[in-house]
mmCIF file of the N, C-alpha and C atoms, coordinates in Angstrom:
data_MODEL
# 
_entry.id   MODEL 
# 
loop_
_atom_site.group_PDB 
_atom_site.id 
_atom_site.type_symbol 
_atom_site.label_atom_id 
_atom_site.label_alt_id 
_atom_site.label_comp_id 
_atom_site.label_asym_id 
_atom_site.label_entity_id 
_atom_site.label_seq_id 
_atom_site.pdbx_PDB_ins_code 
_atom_site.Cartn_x 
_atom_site.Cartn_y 
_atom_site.Cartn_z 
_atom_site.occupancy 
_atom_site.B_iso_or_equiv 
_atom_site.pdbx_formal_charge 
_atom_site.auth_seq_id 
_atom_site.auth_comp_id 
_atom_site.auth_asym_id 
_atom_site.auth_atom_id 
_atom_site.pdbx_PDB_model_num 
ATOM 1   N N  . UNK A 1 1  ? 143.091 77.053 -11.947 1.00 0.00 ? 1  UNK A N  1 
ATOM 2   C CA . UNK A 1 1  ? 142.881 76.107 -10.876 1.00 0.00 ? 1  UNK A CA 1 
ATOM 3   C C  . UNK A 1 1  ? 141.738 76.627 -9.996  1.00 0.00 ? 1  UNK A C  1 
ATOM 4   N N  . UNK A 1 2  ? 141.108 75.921 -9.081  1.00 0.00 ? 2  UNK A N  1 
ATOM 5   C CA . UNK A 1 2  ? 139.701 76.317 -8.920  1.00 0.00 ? 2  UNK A CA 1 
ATOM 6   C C  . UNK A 1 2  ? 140.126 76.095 -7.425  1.00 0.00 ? 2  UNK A C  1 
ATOM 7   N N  . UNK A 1 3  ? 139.528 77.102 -6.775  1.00 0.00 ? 3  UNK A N  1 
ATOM 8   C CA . UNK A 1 3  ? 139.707 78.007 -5.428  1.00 0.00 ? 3  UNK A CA 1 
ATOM 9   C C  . UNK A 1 3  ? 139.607 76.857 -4.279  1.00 0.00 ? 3  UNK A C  1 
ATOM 10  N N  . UNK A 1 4  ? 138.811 75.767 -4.848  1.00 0.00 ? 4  UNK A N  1 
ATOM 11  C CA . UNK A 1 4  ? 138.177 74.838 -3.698  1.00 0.00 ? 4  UNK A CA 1 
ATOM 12  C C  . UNK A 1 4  ? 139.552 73.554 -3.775  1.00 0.00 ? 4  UNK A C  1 
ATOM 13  N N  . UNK A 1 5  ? 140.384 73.599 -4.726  1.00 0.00 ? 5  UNK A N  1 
ATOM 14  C CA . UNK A 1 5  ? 141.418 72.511 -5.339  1.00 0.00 ? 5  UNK A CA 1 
ATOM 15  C C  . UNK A 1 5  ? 142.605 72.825 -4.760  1.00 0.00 ? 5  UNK A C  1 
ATOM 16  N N  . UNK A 1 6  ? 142.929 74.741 -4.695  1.00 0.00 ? 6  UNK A N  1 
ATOM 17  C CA . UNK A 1 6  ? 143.735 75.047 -3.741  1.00 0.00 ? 6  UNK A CA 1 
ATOM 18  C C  . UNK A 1 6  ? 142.940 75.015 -2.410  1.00 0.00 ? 6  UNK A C  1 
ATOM 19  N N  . UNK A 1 7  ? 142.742 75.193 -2.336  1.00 0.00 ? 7  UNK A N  1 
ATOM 20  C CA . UNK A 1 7  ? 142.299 75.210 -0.538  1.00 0.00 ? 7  UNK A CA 1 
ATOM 21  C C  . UNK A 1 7  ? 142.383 73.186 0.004   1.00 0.00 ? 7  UNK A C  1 
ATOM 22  N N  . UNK A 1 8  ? 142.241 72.647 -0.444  1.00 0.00 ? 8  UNK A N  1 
ATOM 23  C CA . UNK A 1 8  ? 142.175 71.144 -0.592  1.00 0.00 ? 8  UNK A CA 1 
ATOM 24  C C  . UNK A 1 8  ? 143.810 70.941 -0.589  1.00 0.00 ? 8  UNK A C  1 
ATOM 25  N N  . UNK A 1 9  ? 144.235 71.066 -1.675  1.00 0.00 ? 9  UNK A N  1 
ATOM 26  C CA . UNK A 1 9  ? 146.237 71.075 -1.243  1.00 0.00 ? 9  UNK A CA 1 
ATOM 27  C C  . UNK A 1 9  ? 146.447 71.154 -0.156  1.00 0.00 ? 9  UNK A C  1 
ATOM 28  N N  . UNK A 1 10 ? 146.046 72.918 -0.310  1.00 0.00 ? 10 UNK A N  1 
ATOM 29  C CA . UNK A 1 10 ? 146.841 73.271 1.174   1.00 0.00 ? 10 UNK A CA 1 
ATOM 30  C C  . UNK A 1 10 ? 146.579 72.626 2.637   1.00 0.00 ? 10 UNK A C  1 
ATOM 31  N N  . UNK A 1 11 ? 145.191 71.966 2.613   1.00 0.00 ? 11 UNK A N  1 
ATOM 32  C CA . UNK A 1 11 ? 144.823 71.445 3.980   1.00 0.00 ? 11 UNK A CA 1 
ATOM 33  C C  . UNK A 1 11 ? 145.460 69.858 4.356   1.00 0.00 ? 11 UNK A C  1 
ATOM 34  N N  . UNK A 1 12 ? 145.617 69.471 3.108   1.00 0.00 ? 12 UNK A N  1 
ATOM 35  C CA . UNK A 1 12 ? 146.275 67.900 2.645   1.00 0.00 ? 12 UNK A CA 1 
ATOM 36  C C  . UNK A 1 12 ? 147.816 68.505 3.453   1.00 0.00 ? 12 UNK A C  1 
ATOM 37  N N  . UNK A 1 13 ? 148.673 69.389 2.541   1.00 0.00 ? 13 UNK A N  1 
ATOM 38  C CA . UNK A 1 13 ? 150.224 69.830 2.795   1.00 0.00 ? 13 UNK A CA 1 
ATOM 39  C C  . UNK A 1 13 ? 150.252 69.868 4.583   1.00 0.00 ? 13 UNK A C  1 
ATOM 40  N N  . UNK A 1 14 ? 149.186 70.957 5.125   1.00 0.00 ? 14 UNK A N  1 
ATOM 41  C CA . UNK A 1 14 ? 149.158 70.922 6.627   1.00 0.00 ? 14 UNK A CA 1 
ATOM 42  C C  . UNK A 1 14 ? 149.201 69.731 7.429   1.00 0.00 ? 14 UNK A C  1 
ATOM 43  N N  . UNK A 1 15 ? 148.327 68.938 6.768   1.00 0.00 ? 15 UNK A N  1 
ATOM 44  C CA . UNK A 1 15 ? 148.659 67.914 7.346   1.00 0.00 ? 15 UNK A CA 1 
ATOM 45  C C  . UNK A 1 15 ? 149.454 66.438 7.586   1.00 0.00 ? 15 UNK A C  1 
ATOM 46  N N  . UNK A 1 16 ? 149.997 66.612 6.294   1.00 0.00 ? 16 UNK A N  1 
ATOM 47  C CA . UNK A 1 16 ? 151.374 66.275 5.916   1.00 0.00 ? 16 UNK A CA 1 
ATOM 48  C C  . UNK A 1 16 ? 152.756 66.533 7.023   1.00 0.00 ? 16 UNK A C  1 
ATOM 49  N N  . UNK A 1 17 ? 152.147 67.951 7.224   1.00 0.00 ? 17 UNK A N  1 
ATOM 50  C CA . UNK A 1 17 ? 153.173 68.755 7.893   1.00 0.00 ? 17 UNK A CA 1 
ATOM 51  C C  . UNK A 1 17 ? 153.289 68.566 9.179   1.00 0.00 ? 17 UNK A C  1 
ATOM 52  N N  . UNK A 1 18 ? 151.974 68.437 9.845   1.00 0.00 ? 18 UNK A N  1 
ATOM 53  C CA . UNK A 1 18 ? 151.827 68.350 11.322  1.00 0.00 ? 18 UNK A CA 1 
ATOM 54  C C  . UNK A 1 18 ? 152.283 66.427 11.586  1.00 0.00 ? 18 UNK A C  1 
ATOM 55  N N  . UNK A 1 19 ? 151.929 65.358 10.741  1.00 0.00 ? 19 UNK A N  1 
ATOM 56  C CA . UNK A 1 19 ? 152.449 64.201 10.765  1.00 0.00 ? 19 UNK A CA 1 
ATOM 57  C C  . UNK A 1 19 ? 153.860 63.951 10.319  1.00 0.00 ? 19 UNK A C  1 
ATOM 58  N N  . UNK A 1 20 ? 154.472 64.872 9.812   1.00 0.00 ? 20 UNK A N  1 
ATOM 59  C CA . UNK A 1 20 ? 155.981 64.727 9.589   1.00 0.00 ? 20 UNK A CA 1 
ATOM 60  C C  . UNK A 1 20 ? 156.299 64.913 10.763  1.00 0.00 ? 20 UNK A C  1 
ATOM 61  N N  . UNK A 1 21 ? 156.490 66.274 11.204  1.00 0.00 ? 21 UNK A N  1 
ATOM 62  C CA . UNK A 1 21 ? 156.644 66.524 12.844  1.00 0.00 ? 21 UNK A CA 1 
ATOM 63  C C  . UNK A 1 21 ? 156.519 65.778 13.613  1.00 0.00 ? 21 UNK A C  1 
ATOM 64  N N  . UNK A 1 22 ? 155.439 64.989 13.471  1.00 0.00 ? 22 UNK A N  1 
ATOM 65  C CA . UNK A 1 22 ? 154.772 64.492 14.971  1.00 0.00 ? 22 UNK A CA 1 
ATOM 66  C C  . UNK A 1 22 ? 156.340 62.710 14.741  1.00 0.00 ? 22 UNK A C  1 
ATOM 67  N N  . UNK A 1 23 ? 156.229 62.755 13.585  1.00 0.00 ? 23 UNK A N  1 
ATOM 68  C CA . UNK A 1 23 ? 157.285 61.581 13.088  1.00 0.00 ? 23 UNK A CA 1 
ATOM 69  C C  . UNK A 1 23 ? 158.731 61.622 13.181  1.00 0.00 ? 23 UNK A C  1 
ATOM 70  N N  . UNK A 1 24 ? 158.990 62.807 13.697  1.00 0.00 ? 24 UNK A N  1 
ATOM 71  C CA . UNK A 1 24 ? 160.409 63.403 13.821  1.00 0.00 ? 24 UNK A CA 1 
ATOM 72  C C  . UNK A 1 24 ? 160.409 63.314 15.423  1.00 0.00 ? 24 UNK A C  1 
ATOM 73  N N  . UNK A 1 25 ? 158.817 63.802 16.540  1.00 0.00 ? 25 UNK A N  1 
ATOM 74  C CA . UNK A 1 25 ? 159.316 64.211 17.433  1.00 0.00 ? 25 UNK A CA 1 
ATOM 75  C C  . UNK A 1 25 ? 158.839 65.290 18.156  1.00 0.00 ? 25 UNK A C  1 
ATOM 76  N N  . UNK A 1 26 ? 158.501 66.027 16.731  1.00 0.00 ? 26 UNK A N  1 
ATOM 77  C CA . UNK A 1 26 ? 158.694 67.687 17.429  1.00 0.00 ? 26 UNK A CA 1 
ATOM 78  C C  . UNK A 1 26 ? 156.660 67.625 16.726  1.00 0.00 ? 26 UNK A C  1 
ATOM 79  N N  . UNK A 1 27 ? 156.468 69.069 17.539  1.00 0.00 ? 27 UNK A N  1 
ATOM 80  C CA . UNK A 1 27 ? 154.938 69.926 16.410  1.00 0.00 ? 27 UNK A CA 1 
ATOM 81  C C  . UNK A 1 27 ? 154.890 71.077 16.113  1.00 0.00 ? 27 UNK A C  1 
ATOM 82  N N  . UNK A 1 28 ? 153.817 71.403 15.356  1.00 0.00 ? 28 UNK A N  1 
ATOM 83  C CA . UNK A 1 28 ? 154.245 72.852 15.465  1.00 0.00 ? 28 UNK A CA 1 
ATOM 84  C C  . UNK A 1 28 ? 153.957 73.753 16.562  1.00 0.00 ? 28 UNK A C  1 
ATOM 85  N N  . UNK A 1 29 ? 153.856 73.394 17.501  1.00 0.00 ? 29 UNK A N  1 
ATOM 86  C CA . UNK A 1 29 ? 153.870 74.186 18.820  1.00 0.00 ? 29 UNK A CA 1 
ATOM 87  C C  . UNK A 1 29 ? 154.812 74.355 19.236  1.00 0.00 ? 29 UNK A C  1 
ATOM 88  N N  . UNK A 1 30 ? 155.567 73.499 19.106  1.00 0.00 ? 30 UNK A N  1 
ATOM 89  C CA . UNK A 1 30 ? 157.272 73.268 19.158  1.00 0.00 ? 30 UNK A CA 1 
ATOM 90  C C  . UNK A 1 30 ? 157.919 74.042 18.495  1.00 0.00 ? 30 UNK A C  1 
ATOM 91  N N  . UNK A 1 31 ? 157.711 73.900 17.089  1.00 0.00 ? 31 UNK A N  1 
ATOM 92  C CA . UNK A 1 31 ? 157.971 75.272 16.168  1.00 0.00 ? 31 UNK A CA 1 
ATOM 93  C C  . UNK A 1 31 ? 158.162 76.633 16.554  1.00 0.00 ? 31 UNK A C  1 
ATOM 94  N N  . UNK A 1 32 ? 156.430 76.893 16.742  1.00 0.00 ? 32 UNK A N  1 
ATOM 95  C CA . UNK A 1 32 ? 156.351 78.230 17.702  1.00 0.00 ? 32 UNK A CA 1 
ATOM 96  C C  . UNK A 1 32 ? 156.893 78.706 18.561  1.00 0.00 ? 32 UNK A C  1 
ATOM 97  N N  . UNK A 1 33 ? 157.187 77.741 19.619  1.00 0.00 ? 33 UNK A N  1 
ATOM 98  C CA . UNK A 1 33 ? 158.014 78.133 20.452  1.00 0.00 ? 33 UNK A CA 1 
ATOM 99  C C  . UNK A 1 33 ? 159.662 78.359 20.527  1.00 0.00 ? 33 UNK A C  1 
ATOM 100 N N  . UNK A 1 34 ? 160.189 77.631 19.404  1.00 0.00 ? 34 UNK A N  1 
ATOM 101 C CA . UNK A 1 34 ? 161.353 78.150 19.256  1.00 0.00 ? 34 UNK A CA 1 
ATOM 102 C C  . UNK A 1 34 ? 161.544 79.088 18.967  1.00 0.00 ? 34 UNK A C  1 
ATOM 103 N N  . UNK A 1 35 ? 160.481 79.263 17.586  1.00 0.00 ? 35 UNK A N  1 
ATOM 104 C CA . UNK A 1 35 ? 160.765 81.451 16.935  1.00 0.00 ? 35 UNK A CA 1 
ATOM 105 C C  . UNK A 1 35 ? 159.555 82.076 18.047  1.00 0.00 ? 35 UNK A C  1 
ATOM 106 N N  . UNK A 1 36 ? 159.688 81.782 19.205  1.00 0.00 ? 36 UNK A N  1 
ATOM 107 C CA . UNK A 1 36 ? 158.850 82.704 20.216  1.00 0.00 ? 36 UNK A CA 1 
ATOM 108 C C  . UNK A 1 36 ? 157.675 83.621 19.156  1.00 0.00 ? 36 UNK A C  1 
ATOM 109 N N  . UNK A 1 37 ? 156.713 82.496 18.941  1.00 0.00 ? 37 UNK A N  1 
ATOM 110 C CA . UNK A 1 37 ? 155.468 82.822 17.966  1.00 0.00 ? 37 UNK A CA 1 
ATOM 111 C C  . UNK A 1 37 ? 154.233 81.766 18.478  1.00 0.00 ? 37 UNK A C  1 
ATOM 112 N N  . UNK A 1 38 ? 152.984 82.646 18.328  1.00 0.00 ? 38 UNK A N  1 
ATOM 113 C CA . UNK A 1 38 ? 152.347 81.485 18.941  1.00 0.00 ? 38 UNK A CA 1 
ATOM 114 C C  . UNK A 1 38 ? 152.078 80.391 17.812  1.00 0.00 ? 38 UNK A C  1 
ATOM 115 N N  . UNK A 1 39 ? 151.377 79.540 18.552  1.00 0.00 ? 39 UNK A N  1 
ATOM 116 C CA . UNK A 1 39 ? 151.050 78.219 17.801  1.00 0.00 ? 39 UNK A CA 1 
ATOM 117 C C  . UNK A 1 39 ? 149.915 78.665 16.887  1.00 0.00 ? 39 UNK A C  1 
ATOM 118 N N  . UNK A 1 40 ? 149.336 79.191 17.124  1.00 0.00 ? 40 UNK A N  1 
ATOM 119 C CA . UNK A 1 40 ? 148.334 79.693 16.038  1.00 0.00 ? 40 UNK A CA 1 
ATOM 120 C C  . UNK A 1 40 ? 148.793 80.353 14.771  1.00 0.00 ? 40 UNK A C  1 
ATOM 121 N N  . UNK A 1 41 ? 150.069 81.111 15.003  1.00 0.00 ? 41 UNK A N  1 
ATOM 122 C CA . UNK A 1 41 ? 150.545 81.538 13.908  1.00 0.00 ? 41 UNK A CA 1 
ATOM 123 C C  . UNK A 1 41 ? 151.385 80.912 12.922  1.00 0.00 ? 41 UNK A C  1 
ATOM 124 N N  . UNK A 1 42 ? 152.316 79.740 13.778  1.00 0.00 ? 42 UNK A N  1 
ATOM 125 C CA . UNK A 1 42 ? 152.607 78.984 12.709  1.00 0.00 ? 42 UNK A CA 1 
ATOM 126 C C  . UNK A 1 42 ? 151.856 77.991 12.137  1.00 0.00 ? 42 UNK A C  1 
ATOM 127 N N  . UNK A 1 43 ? 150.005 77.466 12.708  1.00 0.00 ? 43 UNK A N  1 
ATOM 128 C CA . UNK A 1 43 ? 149.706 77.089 11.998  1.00 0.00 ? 43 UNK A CA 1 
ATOM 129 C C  . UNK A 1 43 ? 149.139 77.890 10.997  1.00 0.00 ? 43 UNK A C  1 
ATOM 130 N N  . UNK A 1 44 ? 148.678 79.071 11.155  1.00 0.00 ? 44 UNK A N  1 
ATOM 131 C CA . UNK A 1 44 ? 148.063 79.743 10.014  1.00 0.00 ? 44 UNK A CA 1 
ATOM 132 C C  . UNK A 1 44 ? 149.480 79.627 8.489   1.00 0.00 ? 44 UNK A C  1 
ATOM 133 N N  . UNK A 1 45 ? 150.434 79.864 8.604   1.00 0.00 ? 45 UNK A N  1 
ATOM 134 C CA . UNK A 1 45 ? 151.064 79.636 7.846   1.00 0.00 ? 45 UNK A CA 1 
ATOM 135 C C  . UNK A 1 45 ? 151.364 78.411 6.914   1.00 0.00 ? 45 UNK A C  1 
ATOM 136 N N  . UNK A 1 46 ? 151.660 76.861 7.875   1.00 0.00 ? 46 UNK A N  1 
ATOM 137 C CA . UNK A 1 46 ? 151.517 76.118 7.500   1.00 0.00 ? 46 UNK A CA 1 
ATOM 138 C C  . UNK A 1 46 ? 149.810 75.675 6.899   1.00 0.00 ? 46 UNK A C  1 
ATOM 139 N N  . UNK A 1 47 ? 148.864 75.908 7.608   1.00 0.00 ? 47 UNK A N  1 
ATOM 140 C CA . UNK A 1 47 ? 147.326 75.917 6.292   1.00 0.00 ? 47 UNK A CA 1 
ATOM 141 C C  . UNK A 1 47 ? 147.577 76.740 5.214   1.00 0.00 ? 47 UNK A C  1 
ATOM 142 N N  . UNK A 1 48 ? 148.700 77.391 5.025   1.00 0.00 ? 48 UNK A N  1 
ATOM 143 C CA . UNK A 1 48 ? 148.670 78.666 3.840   1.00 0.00 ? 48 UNK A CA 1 
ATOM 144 C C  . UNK A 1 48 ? 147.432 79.903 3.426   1.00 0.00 ? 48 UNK A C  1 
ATOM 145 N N  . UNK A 1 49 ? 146.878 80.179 5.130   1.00 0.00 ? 49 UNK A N  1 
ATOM 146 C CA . UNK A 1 49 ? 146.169 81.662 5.087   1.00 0.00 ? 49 UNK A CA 1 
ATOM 147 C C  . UNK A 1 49 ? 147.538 82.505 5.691   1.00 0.00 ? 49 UNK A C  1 
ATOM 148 N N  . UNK A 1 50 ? 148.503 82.152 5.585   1.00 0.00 ? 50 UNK A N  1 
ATOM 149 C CA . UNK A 1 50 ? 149.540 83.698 6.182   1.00 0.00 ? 50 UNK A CA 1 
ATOM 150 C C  . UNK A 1 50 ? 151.076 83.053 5.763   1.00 0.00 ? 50 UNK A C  1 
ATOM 151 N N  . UNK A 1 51 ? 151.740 84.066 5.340   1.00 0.00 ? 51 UNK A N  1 
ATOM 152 C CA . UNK A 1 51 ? 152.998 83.921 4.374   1.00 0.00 ? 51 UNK A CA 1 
ATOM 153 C C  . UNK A 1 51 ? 153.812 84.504 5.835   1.00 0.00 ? 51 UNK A C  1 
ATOM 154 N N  . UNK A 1 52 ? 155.052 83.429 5.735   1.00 0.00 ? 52 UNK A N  1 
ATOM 155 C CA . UNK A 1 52 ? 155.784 83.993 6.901   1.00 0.00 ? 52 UNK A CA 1 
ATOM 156 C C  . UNK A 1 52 ? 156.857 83.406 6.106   1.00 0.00 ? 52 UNK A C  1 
ATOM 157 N N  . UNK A 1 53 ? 158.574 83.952 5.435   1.00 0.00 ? 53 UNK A N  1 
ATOM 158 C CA . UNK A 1 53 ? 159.499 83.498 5.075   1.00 0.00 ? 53 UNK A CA 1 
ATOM 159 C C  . UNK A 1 53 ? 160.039 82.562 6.642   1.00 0.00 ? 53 UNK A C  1 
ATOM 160 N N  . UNK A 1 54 ? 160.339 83.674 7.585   1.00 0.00 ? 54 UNK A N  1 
ATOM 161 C CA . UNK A 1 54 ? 160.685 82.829 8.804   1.00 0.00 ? 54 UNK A CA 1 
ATOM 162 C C  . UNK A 1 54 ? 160.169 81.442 9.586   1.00 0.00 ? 54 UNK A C  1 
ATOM 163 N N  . UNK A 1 55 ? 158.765 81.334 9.491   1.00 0.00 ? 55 UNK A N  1 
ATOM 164 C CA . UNK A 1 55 ? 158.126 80.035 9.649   1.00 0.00 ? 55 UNK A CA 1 
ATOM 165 C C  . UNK A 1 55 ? 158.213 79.229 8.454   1.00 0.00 ? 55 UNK A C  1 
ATOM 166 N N  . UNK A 1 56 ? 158.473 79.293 7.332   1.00 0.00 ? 56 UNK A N  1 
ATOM 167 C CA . UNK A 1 56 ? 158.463 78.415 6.477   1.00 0.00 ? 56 UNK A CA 1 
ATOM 168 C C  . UNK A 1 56 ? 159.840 77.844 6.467   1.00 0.00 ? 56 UNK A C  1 
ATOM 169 N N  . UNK A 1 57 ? 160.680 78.787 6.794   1.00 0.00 ? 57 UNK A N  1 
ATOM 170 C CA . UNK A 1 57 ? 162.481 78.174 7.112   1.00 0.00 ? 57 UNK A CA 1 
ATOM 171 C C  . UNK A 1 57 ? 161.805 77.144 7.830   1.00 0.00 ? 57 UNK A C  1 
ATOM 172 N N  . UNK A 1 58 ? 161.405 77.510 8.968   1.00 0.00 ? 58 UNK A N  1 
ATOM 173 C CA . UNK A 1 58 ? 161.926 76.750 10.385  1.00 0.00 ? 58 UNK A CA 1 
ATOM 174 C C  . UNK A 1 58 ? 160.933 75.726 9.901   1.00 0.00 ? 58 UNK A C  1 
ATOM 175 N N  . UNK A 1 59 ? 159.581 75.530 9.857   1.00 0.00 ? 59 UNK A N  1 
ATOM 176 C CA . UNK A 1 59 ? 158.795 74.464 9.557   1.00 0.00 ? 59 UNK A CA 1 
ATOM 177 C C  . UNK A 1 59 ? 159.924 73.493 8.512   1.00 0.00 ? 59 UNK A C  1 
ATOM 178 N N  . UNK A 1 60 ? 160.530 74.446 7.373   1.00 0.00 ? 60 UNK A N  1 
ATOM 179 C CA . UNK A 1 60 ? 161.237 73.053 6.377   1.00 0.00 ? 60 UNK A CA 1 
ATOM 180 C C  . UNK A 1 60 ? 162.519 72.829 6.999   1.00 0.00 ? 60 UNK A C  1 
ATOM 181 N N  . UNK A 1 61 ? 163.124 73.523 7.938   1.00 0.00 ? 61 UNK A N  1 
ATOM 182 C CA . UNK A 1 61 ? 164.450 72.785 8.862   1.00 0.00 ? 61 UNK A CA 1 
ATOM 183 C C  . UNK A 1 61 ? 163.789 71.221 9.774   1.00 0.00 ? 61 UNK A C  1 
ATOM 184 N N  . UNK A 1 62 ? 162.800 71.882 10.514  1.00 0.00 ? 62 UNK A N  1 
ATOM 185 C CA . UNK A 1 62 ? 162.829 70.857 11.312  1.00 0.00 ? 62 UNK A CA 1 
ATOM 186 C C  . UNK A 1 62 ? 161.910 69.784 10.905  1.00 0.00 ? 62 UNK A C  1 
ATOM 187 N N  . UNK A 1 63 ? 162.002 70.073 9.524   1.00 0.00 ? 63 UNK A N  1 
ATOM 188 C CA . UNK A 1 63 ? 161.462 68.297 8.228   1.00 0.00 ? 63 UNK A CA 1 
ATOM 189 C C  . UNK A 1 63 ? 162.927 68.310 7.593   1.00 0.00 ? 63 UNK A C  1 
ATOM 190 N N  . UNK A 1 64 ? 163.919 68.844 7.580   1.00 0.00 ? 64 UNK A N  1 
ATOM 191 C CA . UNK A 1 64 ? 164.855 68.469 6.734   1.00 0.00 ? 64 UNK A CA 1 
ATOM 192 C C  . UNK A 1 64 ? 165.183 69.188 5.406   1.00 0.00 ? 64 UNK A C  1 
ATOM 193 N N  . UNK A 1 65 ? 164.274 69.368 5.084   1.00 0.00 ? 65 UNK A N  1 
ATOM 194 C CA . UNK A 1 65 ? 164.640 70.162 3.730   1.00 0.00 ? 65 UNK A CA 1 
ATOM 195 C C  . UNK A 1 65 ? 164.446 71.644 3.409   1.00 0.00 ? 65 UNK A C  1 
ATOM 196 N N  . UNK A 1 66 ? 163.553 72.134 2.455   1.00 0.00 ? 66 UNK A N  1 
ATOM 197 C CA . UNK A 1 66 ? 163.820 73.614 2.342   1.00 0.00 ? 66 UNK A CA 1 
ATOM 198 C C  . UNK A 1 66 ? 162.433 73.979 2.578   1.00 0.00 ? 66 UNK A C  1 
ATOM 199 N N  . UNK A 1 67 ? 162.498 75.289 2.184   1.00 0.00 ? 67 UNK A N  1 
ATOM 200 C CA . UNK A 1 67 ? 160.953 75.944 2.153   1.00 0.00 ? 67 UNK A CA 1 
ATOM 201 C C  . UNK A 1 67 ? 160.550 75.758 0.584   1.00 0.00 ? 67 UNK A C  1 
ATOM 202 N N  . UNK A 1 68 ? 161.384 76.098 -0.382  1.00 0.00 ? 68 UNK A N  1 
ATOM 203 C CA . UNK A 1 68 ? 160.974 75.511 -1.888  1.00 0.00 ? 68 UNK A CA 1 
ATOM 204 C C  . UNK A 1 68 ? 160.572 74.521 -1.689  1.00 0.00 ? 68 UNK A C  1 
ATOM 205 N N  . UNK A 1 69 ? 161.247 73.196 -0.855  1.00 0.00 ? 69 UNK A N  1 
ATOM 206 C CA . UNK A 1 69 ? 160.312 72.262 -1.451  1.00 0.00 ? 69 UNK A CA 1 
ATOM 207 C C  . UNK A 1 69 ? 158.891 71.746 -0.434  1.00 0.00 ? 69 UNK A C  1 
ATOM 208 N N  . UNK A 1 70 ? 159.121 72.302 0.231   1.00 0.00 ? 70 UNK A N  1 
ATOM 209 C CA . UNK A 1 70 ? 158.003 71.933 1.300   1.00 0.00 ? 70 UNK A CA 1 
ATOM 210 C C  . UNK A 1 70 ? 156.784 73.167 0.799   1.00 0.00 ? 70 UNK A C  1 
ATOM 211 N N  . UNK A 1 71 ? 157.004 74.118 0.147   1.00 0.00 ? 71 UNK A N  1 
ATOM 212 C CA . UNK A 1 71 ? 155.750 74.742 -0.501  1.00 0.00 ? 71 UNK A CA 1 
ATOM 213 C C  . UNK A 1 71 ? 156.527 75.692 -1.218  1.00 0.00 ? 71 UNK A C  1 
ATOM 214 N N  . UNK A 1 72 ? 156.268 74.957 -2.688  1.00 0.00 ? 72 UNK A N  1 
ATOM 215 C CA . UNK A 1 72 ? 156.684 75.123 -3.875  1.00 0.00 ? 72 UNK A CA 1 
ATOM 216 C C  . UNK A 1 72 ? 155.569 76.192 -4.424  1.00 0.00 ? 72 UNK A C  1 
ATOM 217 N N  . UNK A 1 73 ? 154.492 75.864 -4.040  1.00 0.00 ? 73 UNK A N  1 
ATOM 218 C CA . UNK A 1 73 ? 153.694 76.996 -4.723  1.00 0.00 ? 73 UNK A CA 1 
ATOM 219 C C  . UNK A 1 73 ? 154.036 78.474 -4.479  1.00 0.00 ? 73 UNK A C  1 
ATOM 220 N N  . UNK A 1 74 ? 154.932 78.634 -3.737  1.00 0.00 ? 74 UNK A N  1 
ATOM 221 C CA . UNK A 1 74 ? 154.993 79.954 -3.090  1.00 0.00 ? 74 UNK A CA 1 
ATOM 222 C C  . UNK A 1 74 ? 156.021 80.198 -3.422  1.00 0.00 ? 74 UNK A C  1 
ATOM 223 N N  . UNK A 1 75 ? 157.404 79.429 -3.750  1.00 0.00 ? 75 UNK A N  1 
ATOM 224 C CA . UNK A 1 75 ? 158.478 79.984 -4.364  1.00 0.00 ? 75 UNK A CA 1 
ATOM 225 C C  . UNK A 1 75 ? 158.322 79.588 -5.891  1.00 0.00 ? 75 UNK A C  1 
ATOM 226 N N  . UNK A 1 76 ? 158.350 80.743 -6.872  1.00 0.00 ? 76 UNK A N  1 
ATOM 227 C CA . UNK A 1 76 ? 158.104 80.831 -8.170  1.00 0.00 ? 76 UNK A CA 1 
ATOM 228 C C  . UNK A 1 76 ? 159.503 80.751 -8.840  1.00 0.00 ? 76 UNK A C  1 
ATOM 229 N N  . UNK A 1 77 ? 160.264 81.144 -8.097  1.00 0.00 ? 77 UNK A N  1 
ATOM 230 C CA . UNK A 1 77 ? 161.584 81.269 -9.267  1.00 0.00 ? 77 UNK A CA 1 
ATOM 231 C C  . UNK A 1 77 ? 163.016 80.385 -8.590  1.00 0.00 ? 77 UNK A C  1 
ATOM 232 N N  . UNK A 1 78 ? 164.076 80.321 -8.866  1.00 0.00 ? 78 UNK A N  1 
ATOM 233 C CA . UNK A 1 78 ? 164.902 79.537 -8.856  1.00 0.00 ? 78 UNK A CA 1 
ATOM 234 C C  . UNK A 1 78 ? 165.830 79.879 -7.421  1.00 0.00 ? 78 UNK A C  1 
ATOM 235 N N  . UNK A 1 79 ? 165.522 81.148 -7.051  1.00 0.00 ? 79 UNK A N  1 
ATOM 236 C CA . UNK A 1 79 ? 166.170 81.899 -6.385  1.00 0.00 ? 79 UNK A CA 1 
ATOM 237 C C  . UNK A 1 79 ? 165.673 81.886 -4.734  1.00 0.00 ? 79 UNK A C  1 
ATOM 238 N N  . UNK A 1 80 ? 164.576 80.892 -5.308  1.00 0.00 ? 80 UNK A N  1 
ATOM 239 C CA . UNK A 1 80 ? 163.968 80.567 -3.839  1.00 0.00 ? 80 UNK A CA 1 
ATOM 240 C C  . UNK A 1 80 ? 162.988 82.209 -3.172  1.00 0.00 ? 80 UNK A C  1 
ATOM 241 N N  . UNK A 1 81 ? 162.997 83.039 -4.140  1.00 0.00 ? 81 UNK A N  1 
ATOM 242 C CA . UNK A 1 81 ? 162.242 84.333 -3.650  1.00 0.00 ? 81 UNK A CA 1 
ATOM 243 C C  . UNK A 1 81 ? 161.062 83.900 -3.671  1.00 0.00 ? 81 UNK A C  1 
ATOM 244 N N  . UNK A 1 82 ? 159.642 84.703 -2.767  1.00 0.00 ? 82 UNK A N  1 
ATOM 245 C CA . UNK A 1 82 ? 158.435 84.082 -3.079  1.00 0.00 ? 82 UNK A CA 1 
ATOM 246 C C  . UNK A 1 82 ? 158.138 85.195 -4.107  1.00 0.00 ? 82 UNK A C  1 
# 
C-alpha cells in the first residue's frame, strides 16, 4: 500500500471522527479533557501520527463502539492487541 493512500485513510477516518462527535454532541477536546490530555494529543492520535490504547478506548466509547472497529488497522489480531 503506498504511503500517500495511508496517510489519505487516516485523514478521511479523522475526520469521520471529529463529525461523529460533533453528531453525538461531544469533540475531541471534550475527549481530552475527560482523560485530562490535551487536545492536541488526542488529535494526534485520532490523525494516526501517535498510538495511544487509552485515547483510542475513549475516542471509540464516546462513538459507541470499540477501538477494533473504529481503527482496525491497528488491531491485527482477534484479541483486540495492537
Amino acid at each position: 500500500m503506498r504511503i500517500d493512500h495511508v496517510l489519505s485513510e487516516q485523514k478521511q477516518r479523522h475526520t469521520q471522527i471529529k463529525y461523529a462527535l460533533n453528531m453525538r454532541g461531544s469533540s475531541l477536546a471534550q475527549v481530552a479533557n475527560f482523560l485530562g490530555l490535551s487536545q492536541s494529543t488526542v488529535t494526534q492520535v485520532s490523525q494516526g501520527r501517535g498510538r495511544s490504547r487509552r485515547v483510542e478506548s475513549a475516542l471509540a466509547s464516546a462513538l459507541g463502539t470499540t477501538p477494533e472497529q473504529l481503527f482496525p488497522d491497528r488491531y491485527n489480531n482477534k484479541e483486540g492487541e495492537p
